[in-house]
C-alpha positions, 0 to 999 in steps of 0.5 A: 500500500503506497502512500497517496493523500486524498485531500483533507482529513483522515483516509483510510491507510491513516487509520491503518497507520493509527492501527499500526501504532497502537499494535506496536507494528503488528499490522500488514502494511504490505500485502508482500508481507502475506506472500513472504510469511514474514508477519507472525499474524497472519495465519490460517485457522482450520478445523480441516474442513474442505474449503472452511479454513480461513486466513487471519489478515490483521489489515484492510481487507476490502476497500481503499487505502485512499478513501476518506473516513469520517465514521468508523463501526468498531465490532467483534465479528462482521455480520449480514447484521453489522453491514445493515447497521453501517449502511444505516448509520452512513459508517465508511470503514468497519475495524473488527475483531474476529478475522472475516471470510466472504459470503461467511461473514456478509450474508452469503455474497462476496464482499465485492458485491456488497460493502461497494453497495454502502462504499464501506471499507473493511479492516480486521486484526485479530490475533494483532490485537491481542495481549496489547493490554490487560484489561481482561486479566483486571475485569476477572479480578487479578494483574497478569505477570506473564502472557505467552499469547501462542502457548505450547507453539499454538498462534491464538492459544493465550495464557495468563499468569496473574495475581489477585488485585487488591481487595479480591480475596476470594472466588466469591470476589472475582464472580461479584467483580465481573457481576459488577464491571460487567453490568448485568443488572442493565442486561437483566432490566433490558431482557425483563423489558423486552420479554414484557413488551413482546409477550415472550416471557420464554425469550433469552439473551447470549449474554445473561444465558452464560453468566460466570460460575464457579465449577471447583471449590467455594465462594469463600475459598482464596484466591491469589496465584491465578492462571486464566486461559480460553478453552476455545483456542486449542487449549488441552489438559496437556497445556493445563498440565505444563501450565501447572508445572510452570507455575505450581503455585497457582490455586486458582484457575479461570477460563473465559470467552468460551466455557467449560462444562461441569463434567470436563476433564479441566474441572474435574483436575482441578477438583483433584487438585482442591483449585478453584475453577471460573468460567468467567465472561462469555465470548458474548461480551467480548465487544467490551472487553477487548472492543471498547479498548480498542475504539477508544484508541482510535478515537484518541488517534484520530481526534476527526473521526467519529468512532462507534461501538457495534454490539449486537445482541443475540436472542433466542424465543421458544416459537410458541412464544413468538409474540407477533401474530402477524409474522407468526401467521406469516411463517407457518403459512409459508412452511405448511403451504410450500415447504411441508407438502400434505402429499410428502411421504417419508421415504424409509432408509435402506438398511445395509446389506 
């Protein structure tokens, strides 16, 4: 990307610039840097899959590096929703977390044919963005020594190493704290409301549905010696295992973003060795953890752009509950009429031979 001015303001390869900085030189400035794998971020995340793995490209995605930006949306992971927003909203530029993939992240359809659409400008980070600042260690109640952000050789597979923060002396503590920072009590109200309003008293919210618990030991059990990791980024008992061996005074383990359920190995070690475990915040709220940090630094990099938080908020409601007639009758109508045909039969499976 070569530097070209486009008159007054800020463009789109400043804002890149901004990024740039604020990740301590992380950023693909050059996309030669793709072809020559001389940027430790980008990588290739695959479940191995045929045709689903996707590249992580901590750059502009789509778009021009010259085009003016005067709005920026800053997001976790771009969606049909998201794009619909931005266009509503007059954004030029969309800075997102989570790495992005055609049709995948905009409803189906190329980029090409869509973002033109609302002459929006794509950006992503990613693995570039993280172990920049502490913030998720503080929200969980502890002050991270050491961060190693691809351990046992994995990019993405992030490990914590932290104290407790003054005044979190207990497990009990550190599920207060999040219950606190986080704001749930607004989540809750805001739900309440909605759930009236609708006439869906069934209706839940990502958020609210994974609230933090603590899997192993007491509320009032202490904590000090805290290893924090995400179990989603190829974290195994292996790792837990060397984790522990690295710091054998840990007493207290906390996994977030994703989660654990009760009857998985990493809880039931833990219970083996008397740790306390916390599945803290949910993937749901990471727009604040890592996104709000993230928006600020560009609001305060770029004085003349106007920044905005894109959250969105995903419900779920039982279909009896659905609260409008009109689009209830709507639905059933079209699945009776032309998706469930009265003259279906189902047809038997053939048992092998």
């Amino acid at each position: 990307m070569n530097r070209q001015t486009s008159g007054s303001g800020t463009d789109v390869e400043q804002v890149m610039e901004a990024l740039n900085q604020i990740s301590g030189g992380r950023m693909v400035m050059n996309w030669q840097e793709i072809a020559a794998g001389t940027n430790p971020y980008v990588v290739m995340k695959t479940s191995n899959i045929p045709g689903k793995s996707v590249m992580e490209i901590p750059g502009i995605v789509f778009g021009d590096a010259r085009k003016p930006v005067r709005r920026i949306g800053v997001g976790m992971t771009l969606t049909e929703s998201m794009i619909e927003l931005a266009s509503g909203m007059n954004l030029d530029l969309l800075v997102v977390h989570h790495p992005v993939a055609d049709a995948a992240s905009s409803g189906g359809v190329p980029f090409a044919d869509y973002l033109p659409l609302y002459g929006l400008s794509l950006i992503e980070m990613h693995e570039a963005f993280h172990g920049l600042h502490p913030g998720m260690t503080f929200l969980h109640g502890h002050s991270k020594l050491a961060t190693d952000i691809a351990f046992g050789g994995i990019p993405g597979n992030v490990l914590h190493k932290g104290v407790a923060l003054r005044g979190v002396r207990t497990a009990g503590d550190i599920l207060q704290r999040l219950e606190t920072w986080m704001g749930r009590d607004i989540d809750i109200g805001l739900l309440e409301a909605e759930r009236a309003i609708r006439g869906e008293s069934g209706l839940q919210e990502a958020t609210l549905a994974n609230p933090a618990r603590l899997l192993s030991g007491t509320p009032d059990k202490p904590v000090e010696h805290i290893l924090h990791f995400f179990p989603h980024t190829g974290f195994t008992m292996e790792h837990l295992e060397t984790a522990l061996a690295l710091y054998p005074e840990t007493d207290t383990i906390i996994a977030s973003i994703s989660r654990v359920r009760e009857d998985h190995p990493f809880v039931g070690f833990a219970r083996e060795r008397g740790l306390n475990f916390i599945v803290g915040n949910p993937h749901s709220v990471e727009i604040l953890e890592n996104g709000l940090p993230l928006a600020y630094a560009l609001e305060m990099s770029l004085p003349d752009v106007e920044v905005f938080l894109l959250r969105e908020r995903v419900t779920a409601v039982p279909l009896r509950e659905i609260g409008h007639e009109g689009m209830v009758s709507y639905g059933k109508e079209m699945a009776e009429t032309y998706l469930v045909s009265k003259s279906f039969k189902a047809v038997p499976i053939k048992k092998d031979a």
